[in-house]
Residue, then its C-alpha position, 0 to 999 in steps of 0.5 A: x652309675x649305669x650298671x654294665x650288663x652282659x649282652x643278650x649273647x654272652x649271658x647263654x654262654x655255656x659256661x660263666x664265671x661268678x662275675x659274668x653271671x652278676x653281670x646278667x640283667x633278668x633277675x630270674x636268669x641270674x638266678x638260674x645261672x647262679x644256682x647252677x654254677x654253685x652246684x658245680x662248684x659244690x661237686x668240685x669241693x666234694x672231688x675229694x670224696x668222688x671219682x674223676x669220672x664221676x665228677x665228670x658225670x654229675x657236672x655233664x648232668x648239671x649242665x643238661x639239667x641248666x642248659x633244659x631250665x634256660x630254653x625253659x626260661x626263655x621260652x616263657x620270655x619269648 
C-alpha cells in the first residue's frame, strides 16, 4: 500500500499536527519537525507552572529556532 505523503508545500507549513508531520517523507525533516512539535507541546503541559507570556515567549522561540534549523536543512538539500 503507497504511503500518502504531504506535498513539498504543506510540509513547511508553519505549524503541523502530529499526523501531518508523519505524513513528511524525508526522514531528517520529520525529525526536525518532530522535535519541534514535541517541545511545544512540552511547554504547553508545564502552562501550569509558567505564565502566559512566558509561554508565549518560549514557543515564539522555538518557532524561530525550528523555522533557522528548516532553511538549514534545506539548504543542504538544495
Amino acid at each position: 500500500m503507497d504511503k500518502k505523503y504531504l506535498s513539498e508545500e504543506d510540509q513547511y507549513k508553519e505549524i503541523l499536527n502530529q499526523c501531518e508531520i508523519a505524513m513528511i517523507k524525508d526522514n531528517e525533516l520529520r525529525a526536525i519537525r518532530s522535535k519541534y512539535w514535541n517541545l511545544r507541546h512540552q511547554a504547553f503541559i508545564d502552562e501550569n507552572r509558567i505564565s502566559d507570556k512566558q509561554l508565549e515567549i518560549i514557543c515564539d522561540e522555538l518557532c524561530i529556532r525550528e523555522q533557522k534549523e528548516i532553511d538549514e536543512y534545506r539548504k543542504r538539500k538544495g
